[in-house]
VOPAGU-2260 file (C-alpha; in pm, 1 decimal, decimal comma):
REM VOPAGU-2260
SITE   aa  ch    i         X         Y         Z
SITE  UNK   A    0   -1678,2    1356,7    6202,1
SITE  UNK   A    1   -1663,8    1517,1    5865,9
SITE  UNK   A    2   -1493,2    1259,7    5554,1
SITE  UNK   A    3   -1223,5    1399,7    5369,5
SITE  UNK   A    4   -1299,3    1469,5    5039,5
SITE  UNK   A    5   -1242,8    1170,7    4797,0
SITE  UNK   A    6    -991,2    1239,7    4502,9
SITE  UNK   A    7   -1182,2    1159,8    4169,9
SITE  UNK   A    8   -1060,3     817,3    4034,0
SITE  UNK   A    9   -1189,7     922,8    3703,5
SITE  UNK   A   10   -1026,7    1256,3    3663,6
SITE  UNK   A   11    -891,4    1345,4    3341,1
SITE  UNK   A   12    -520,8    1383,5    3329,6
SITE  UNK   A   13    -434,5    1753,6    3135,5
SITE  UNK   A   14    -245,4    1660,5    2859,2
SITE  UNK   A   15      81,8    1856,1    2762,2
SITE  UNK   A   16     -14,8    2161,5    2511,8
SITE  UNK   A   17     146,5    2210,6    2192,5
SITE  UNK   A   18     346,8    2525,5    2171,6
SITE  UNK   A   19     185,3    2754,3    1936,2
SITE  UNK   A   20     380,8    2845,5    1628,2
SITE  UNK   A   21     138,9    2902,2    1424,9
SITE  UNK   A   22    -261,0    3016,0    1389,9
SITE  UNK   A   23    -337,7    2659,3    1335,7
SITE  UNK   A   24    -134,0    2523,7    1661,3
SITE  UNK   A   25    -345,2    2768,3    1834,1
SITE  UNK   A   26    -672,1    2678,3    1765,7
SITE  UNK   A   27    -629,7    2329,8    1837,0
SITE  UNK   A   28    -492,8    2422,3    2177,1
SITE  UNK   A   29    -801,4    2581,7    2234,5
SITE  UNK   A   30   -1001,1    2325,6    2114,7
SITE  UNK   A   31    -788,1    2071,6    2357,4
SITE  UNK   A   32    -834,2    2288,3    2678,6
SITE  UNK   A   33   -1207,6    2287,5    2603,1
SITE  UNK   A   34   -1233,0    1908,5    2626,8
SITE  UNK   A   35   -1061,7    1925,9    2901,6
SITE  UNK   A   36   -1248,4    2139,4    3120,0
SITE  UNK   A   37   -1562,3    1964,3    2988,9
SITE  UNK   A   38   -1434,6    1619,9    3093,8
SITE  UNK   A   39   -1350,8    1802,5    3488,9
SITE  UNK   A   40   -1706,9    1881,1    3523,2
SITE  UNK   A   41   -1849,0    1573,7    3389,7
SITE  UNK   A   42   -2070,1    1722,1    3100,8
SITE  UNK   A   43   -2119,9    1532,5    2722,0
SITE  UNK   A   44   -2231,5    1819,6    2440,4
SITE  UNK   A   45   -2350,9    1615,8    2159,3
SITE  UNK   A   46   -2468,2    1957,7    1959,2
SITE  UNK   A   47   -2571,1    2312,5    2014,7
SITE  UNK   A   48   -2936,7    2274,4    2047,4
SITE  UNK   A   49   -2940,9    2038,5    2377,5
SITE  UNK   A   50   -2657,7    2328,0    2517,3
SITE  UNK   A   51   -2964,3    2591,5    2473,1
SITE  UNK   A   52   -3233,3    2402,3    2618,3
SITE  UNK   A   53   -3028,6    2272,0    2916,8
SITE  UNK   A   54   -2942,7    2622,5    2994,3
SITE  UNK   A   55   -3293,4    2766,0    2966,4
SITE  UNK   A   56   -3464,7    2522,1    3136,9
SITE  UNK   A   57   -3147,8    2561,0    3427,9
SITE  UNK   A   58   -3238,4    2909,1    3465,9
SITE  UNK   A   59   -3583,3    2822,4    3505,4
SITE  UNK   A   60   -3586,7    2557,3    3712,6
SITE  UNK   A   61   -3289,1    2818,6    3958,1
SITE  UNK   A   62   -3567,2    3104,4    3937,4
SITE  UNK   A   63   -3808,5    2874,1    4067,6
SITE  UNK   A   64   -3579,6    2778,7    4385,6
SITE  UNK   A   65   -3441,1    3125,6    4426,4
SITE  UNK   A   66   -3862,9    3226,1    4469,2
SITE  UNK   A   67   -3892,5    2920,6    4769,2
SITE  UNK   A   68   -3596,2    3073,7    4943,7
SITE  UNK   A   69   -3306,6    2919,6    4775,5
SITE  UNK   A   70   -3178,2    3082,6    4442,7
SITE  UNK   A   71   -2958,3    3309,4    4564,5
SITE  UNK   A   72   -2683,6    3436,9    4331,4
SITE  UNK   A   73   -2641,5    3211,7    4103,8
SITE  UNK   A   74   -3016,0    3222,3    4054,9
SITE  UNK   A   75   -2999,7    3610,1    3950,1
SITE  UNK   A   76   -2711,8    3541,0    3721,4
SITE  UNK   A   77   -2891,5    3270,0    3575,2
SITE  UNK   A   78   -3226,9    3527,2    3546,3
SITE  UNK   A   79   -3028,8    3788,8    3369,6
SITE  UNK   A   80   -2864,8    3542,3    3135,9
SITE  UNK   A   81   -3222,2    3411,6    3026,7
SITE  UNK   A   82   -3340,6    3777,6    2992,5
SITE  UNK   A   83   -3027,3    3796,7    2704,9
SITE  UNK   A   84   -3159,0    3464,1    2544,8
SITE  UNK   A   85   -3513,8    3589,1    2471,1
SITE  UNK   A   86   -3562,4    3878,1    2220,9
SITE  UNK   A   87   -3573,6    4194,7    2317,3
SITE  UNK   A   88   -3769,8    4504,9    2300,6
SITE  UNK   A   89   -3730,3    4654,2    1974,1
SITE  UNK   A   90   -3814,0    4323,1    1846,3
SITE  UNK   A   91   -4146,1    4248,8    1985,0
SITE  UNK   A   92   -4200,7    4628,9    1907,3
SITE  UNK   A   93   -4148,3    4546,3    1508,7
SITE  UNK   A   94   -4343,6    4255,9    1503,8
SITE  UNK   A   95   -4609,8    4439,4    1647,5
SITE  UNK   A   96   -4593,4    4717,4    1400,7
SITE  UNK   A   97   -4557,4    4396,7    1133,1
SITE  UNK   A   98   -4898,4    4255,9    1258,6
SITE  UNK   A   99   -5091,8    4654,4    1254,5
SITE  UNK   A  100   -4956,9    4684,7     919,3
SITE  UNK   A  101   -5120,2    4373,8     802,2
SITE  UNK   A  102   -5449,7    4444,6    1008,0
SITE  UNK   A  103   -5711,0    4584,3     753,0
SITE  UNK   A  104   -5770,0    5018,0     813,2
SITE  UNK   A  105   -6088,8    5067,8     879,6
SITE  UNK   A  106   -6206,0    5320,2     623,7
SITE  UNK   A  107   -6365,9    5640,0     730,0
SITE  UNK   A  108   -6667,6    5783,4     628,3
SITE  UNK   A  109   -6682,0    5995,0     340,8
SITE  UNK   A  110   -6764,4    6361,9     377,4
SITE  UNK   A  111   -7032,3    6514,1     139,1
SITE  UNK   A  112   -6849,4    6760,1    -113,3
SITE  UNK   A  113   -6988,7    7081,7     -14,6
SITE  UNK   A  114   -6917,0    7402,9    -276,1
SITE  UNK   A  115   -6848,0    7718,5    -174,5
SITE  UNK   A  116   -7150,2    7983,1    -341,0
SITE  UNK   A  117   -6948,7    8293,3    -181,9
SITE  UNK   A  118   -6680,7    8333,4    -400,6
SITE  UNK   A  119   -6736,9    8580,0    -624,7
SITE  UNK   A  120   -6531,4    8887,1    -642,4
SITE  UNK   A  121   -6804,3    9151,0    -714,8
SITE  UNK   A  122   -6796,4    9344,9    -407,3
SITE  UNK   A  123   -7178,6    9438,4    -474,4
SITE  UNK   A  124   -7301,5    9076,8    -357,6
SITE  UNK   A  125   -7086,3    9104,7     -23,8
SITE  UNK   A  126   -6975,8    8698,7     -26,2
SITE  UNK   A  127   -6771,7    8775,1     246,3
SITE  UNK   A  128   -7065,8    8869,9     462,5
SITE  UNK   A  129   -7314,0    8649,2     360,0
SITE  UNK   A  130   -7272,2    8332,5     578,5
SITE  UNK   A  131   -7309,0    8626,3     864,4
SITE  UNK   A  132   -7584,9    8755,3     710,4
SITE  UNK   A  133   -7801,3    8463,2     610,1
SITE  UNK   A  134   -7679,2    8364,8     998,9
SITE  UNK   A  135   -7847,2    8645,1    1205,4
SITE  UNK   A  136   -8200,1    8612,4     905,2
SITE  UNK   A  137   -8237,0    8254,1    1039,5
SITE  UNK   A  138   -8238,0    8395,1    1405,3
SITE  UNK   A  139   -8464,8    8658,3    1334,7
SITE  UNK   A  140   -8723,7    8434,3    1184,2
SITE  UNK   A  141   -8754,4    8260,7    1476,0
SITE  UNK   A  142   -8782,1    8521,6    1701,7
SITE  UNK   A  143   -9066,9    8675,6    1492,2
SITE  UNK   A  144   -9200,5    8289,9    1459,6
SITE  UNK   A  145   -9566,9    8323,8    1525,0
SITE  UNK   A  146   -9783,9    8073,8    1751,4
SITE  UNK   A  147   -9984,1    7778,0    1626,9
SITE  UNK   A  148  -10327,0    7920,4    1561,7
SITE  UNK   A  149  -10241,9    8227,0    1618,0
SITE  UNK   A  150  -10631,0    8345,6    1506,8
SITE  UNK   A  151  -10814,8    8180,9    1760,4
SITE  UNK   A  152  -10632,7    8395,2    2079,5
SITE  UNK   A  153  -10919,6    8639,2    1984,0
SITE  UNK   A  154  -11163,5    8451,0    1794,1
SITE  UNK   A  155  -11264,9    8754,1    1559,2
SITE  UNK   A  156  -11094,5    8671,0    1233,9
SITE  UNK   A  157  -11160,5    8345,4    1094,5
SITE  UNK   A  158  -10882,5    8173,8     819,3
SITE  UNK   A  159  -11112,5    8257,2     582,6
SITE  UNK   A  160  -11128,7    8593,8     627,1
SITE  UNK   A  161  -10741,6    8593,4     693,2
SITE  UNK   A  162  -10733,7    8434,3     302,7
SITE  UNK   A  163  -10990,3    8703,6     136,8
SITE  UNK   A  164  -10777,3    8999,2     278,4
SITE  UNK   A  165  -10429,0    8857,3     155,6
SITE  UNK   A  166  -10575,5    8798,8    -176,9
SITE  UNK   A  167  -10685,4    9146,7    -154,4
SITE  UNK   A  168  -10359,2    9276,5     -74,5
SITE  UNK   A  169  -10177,9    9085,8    -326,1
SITE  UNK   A  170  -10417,7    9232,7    -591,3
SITE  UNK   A  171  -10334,1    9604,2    -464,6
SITE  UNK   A  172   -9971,2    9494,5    -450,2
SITE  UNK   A  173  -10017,3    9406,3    -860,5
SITE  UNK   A  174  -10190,9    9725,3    -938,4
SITE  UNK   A  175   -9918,6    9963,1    -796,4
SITE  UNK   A  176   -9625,8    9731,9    -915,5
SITE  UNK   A  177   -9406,6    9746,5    -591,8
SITE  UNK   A  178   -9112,5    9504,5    -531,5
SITE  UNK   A  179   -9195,9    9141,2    -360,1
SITE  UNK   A  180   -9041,8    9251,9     -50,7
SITE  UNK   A  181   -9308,9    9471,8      -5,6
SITE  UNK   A  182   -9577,9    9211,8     -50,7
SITE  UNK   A  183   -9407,5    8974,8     231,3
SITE  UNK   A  184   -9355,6    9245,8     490,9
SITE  UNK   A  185   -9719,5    9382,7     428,5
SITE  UNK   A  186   -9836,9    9019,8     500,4
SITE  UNK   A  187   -9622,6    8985,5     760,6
SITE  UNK   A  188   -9764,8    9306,1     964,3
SITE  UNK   A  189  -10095,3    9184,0     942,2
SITE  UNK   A  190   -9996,1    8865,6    1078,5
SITE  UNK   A  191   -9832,2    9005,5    1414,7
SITE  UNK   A  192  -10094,4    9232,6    1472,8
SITE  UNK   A  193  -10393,5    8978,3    1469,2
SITE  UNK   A  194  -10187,9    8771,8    1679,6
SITE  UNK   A  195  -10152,2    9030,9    1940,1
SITE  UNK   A  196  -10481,0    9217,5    1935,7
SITE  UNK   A  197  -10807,7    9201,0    1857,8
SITE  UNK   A  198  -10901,5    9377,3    1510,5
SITE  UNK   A  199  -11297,5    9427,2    1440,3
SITE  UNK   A  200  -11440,6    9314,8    1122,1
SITE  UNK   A  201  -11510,7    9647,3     946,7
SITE  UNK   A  202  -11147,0    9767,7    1051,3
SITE  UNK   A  203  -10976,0    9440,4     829,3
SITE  UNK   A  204  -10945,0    9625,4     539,2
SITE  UNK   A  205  -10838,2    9956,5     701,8
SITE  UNK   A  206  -10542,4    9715,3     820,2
SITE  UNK   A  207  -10444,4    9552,9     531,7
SITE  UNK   A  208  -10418,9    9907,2     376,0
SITE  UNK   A  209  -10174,0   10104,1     633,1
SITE  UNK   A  210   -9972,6    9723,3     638,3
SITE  UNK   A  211   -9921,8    9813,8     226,6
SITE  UNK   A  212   -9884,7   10175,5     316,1
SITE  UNK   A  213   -9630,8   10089,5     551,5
SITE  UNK   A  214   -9433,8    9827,1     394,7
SITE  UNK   A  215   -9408,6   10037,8      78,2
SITE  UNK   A  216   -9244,2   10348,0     292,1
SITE  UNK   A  217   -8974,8   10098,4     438,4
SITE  UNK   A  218   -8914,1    9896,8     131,8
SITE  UNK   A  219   -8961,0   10110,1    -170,4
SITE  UNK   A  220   -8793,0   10429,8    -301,2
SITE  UNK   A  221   -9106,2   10617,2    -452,0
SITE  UNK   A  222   -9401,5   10480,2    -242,8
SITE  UNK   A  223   -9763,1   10593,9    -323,7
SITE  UNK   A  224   -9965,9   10855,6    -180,1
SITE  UNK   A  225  -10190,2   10815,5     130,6
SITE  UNK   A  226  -10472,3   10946,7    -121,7
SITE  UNK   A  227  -10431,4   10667,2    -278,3
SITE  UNK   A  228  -10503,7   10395,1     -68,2
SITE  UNK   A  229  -10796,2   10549,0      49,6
SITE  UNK   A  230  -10952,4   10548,4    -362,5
SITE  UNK   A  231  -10858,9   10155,7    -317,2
SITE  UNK   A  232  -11084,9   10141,8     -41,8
SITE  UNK   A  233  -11373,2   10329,4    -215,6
SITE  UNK   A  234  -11368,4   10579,6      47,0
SITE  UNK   A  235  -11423,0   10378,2     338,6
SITE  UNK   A  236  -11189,2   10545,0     575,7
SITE  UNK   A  237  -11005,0   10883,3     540,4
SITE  UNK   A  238  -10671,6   10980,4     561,1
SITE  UNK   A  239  -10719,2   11027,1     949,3
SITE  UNK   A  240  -10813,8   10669,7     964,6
SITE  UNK   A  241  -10479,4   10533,6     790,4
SITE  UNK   A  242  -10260,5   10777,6     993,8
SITE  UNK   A  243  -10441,0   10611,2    1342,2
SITE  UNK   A  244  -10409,4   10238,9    1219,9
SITE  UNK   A  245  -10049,0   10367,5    1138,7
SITE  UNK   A  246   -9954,6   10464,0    1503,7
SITE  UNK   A  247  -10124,8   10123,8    1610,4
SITE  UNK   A  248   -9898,6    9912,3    1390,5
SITE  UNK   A  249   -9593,1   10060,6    1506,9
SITE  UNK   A  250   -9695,9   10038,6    1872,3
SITE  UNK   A  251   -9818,7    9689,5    1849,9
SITE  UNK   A  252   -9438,7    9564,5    1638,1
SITE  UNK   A  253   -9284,5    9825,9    1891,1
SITE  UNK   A  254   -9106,9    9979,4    1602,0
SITE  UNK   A  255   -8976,0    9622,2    1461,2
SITE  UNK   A  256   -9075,4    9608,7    1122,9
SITE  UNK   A  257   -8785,2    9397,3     905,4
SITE  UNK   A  258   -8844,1    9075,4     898,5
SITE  UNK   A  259   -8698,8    8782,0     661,8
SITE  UNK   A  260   -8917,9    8726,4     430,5
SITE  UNK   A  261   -8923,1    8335,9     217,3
SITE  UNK   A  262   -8751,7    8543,1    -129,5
SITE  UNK   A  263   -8452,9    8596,9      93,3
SITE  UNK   A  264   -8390,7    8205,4     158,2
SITE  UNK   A  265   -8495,4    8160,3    -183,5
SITE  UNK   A  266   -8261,6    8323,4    -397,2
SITE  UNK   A  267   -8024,3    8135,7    -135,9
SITE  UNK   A  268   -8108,7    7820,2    -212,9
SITE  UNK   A  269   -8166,5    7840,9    -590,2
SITE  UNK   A  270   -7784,2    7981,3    -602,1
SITE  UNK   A  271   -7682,4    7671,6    -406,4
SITE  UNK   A  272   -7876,2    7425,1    -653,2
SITE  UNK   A  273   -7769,6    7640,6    -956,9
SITE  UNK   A  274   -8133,9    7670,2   -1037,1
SITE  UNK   A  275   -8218,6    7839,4   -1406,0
SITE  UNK   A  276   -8442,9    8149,0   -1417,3
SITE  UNK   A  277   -8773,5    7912,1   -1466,9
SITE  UNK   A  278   -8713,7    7714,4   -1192,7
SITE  UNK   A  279   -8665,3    8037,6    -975,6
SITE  UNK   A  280   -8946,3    8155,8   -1097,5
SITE  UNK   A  281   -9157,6    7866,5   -1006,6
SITE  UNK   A  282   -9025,9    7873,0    -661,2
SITE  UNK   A  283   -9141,1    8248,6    -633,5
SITE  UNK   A  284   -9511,3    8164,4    -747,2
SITE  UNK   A  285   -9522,1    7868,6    -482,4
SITE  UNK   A  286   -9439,8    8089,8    -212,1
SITE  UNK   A  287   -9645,3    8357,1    -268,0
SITE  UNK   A  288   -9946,1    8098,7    -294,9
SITE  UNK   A  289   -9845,0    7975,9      55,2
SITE  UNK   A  290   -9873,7    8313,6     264,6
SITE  UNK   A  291  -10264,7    8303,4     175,6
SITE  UNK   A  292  -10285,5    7986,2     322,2
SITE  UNK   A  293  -10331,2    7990,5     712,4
SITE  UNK   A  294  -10110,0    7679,4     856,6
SITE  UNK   A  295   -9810,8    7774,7     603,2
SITE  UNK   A  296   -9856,5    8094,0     717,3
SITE  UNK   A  297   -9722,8    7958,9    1092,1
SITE  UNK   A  298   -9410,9    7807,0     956,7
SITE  UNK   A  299   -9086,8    7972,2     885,8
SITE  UNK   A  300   -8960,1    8183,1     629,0
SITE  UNK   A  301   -8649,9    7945,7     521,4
SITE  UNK   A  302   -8882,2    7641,3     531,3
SITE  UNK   A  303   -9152,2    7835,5     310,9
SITE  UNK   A  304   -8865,9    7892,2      52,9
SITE  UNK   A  305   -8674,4    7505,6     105,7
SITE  UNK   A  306   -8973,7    7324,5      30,0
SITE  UNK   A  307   -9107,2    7557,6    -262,8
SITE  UNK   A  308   -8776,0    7461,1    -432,1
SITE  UNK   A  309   -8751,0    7158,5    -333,8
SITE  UNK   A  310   -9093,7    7100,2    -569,0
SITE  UNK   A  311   -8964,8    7346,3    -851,1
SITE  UNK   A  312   -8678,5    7099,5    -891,6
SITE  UNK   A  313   -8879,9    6803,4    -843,6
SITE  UNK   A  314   -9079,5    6942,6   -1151,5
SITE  UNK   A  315   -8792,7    7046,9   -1365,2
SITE  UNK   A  316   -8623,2    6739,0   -1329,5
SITE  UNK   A  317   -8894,2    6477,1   -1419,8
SITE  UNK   A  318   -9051,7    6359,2   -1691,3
SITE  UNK   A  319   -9209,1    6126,2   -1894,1
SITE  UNK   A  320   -8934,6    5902,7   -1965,8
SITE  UNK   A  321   -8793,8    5913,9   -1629,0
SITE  UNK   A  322   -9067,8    5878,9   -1374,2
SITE  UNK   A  323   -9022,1    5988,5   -1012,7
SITE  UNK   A  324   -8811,1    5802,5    -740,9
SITE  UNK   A  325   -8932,5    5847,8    -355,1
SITE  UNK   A  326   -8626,3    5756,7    -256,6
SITE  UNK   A  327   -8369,6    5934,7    -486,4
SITE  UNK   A  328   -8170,7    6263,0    -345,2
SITE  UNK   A  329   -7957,2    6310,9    -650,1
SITE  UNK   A  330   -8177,1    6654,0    -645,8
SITE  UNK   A  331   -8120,2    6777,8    -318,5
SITE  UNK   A  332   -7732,3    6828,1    -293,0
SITE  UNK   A  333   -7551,1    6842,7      13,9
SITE  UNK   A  334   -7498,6    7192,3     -96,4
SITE  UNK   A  335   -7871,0    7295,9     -85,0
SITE  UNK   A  336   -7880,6    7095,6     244,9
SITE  UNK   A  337   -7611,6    7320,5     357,3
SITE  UNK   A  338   -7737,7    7650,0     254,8
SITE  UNK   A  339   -8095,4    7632,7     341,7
SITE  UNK   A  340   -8065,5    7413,7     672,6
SITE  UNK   A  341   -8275,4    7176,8     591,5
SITE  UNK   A  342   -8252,9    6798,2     508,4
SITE  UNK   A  343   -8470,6    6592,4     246,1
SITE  UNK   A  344   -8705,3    6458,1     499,1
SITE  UNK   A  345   -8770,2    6764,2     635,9
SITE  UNK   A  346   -8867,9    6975,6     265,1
SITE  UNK   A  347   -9086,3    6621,9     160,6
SITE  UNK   A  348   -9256,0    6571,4     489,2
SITE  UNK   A  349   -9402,8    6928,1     411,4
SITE  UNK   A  350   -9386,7    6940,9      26,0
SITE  UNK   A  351   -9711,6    6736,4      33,3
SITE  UNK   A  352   -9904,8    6996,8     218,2
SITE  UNK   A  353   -9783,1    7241,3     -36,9
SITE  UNK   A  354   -9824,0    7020,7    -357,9
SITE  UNK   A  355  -10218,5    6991,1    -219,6
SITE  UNK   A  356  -10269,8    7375,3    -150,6
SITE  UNK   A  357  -10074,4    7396,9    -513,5
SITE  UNK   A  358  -10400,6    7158,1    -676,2
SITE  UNK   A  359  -10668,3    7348,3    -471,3
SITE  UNK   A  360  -10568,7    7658,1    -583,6
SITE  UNK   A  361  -10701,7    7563,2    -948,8
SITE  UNK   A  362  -11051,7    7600,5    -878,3
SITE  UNK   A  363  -11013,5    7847,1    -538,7
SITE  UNK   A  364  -11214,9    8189,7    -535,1
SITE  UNK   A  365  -10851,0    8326,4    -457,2
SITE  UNK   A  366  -10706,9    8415,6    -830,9
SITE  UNK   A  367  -10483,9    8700,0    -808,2
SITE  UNK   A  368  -10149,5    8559,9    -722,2
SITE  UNK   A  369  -10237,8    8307,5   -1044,9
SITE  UNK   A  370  -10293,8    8601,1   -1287,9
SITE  UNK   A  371   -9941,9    8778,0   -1171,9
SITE  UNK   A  372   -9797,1    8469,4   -1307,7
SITE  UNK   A  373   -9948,1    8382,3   -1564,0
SITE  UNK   A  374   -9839,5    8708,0   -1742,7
SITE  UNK   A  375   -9561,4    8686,3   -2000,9
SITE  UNK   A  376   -9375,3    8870,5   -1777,4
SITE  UNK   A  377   -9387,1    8581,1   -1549,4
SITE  UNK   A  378   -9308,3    8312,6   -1779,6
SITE  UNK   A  379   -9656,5    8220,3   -1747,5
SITE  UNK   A  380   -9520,0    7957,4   -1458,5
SITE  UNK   A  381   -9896,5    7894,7   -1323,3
SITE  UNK   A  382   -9959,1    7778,4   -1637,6
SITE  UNK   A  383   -9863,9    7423,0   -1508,5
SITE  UNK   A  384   -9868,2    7139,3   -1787,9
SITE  UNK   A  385  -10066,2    6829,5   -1724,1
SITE  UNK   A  386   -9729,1    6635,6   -1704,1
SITE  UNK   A  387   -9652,1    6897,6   -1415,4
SITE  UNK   A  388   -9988,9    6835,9   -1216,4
SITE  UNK   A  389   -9945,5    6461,7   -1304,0
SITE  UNK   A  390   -9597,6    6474,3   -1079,6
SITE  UNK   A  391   -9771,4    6744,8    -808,5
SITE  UNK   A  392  -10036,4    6473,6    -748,0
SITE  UNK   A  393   -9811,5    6219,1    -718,1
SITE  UNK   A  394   -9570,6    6415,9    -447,1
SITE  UNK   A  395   -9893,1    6553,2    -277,2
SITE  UNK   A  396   -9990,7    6166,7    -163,7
């Protein structure tokens, strides 16, 4: 049988309130019904603290039972009142951004200051087409790139003989006074068509005249005679013979003569490095040395002109006092690196090749691109000083 329920023996008696006249009477009821009700269900509050913990650890210990299969209700009602006792959202959310702000940003790397060469407002140097232009130049040199030893597909012209009829050009190109352009293109003809056919011996100089005869109709406004180059060649071949090699030319480039030539990329670059008219000039004689030579005569235009300036500036910059750095780049700017394409390990890894054909060409049988500049006119820039071919030696190791 069931037990009645057992009247408390302890149970508080309420006491009689106080009727409440006044704000004070009324707290002190309040205060009095408070005791009461904590006396009914048998709690002791000493302080606030031990109120907190006893209801956290409540809830707790309710969410535990509700998960075995016994929390029920109350157990939710004890969850949500938990969830109200620990901070919320937008707190943790502040001290988070508190804790990134304190974190130290990493820093990002600094880009290179590059300066913009195209600014000008003469409408004669058309800035606003010249990234376009320079653009398509560095496409076309590579599709008129020739092969690595190009001379021995036929194995009729040796480098040698390649050398002596350059020279011999360049001396013709002196004599009539026609622009560089001419010079390079002339070169360049002669090039592409010993690396497509096979030229005899006793027809190299007949070639080397029509590429001059050539080059001077498409690059020059008042071109000399046909008469002419056939005097150069003491009468070796007629008129007939030029007009022939002519036709052969044009069929073997299939009507393609332009071509960038390294003066293009040069006057490029020395813009970029703010070069001074000396140092422009030195550039020029260094790359006209190059096209005799036979391996810089396989690489391309923009690299012919990079690493000619590239040693120009190395020799206008040192001296004496300040003796070179291998390791310093002060000279090649980001700028330059931008303009010409190419980075300082790229114009030294070849500038040694050059600095050596540079020292060779003192005592070579080869002279005439040495007495062009070594006129007045010229600056006399292959005049080098023995301080300059103490630093050439030095990047040539």
């Amino acid at each position: 049988m069931i037990q009645p329920l057992r009247a408390r023996t302890n149970a508080a008696v309420p006491l009689p309130l106080k009727p409440t006249n006044t704000i004070n009477d009324q707290i002190a009821n309040l205060k009095l019904s408070r005791h009461i009700s904590e006396q009914e269900n048998g709690l002791n509050f000493r302080s606030k603290i031990p109120v907190f913990k006893s209801r956290i650890s409540g809830a707790v210990v309710a969410a535990g039972g509700g998960c075995g299969g016994g929390g029920g209700v109350g157990g939710i009602q004890q969850k949500r009142m938990v969830s109200s006792l620990l901070p919320s959202a937008s707190c943790t959310d502040k001290i988070e951004q508190k804790q990134q702000q304190q974190q130290p940003k990493r820093q990002e790397p600094v880009k290179p200051k590059i300066e913009n060469i195209d600014n000008e407002s003469n409408c004669f140097l058309l800035s606003d087409y010249a990234p376009d232009i320079y653009q398509y130049l560095h496409q076309l040199e590579k599709s008129l790139a020739l092969e690595t030893n190009f001379l021995s597909i036929h194995n009729v012209v040796t480098p040698n003989m390649r050398a002596v009829l350059v020279n011999w050009i360049n001396g013709i190109h002196r004599s009539f006074h026609l622009s560089p352009e001419t010079l390079y293109l002339a070169i360049s003809i002669v090039d592409r068509v010993l690396a497509r056919e096979s030229v005899e011996k006793n027809q190299l100089q007949l070639l080397g005249a029509t590429a001059i005869f050539v080059a001077a109709k498409y690059e020059e406004i008042f071109y000399p005679e046909i008469k002419d180059f056939v005097i150069i060649c003491d009468n070796l071949y007629t008129k007939r013979d030029i007009l022939r090699m002519e036709i052969r030319i044009l069929k073997v480039t299939n009507f393609e003569l332009s071509g960038p030539s390294p003066l293009y990329f040069l006057r490029r670059g020395s813009k970029a490095a703010q070069a001074d008219s000396r140092v422009h000039m030195m550039g020029k004689f260094f790359c006209e040395l190059s096209v005799i030579d036979y391996q810089c005569a396989q690489w391309l235009p923009s690299l012919i002109a990079a690493t000619s300036l590239y040693v120009a500036l190395e020799l206008n910059n040192n001296n004496d006092e300040k003796p070179n750095d291998p390791m310093e780049t002060s000279i090649w700017t980001p700028t330059i690196e931008y303009y010409t394409g190419y980075t300082i390990h790229d114009v030294r890894k070849h500038s040694g090749y050059l600095c050596r054909l540079i020292i060779s060409s003192e005592t070579s049988k080869h002279q005439n691109c040495r007495k062009k500049y070594s006129s007045s006119k010229c600056m006399s820039i292959s005049n080098l000083s023995p301080n300059s071919m103490r630093i050439i030696k030095k990047l040539a190791m």
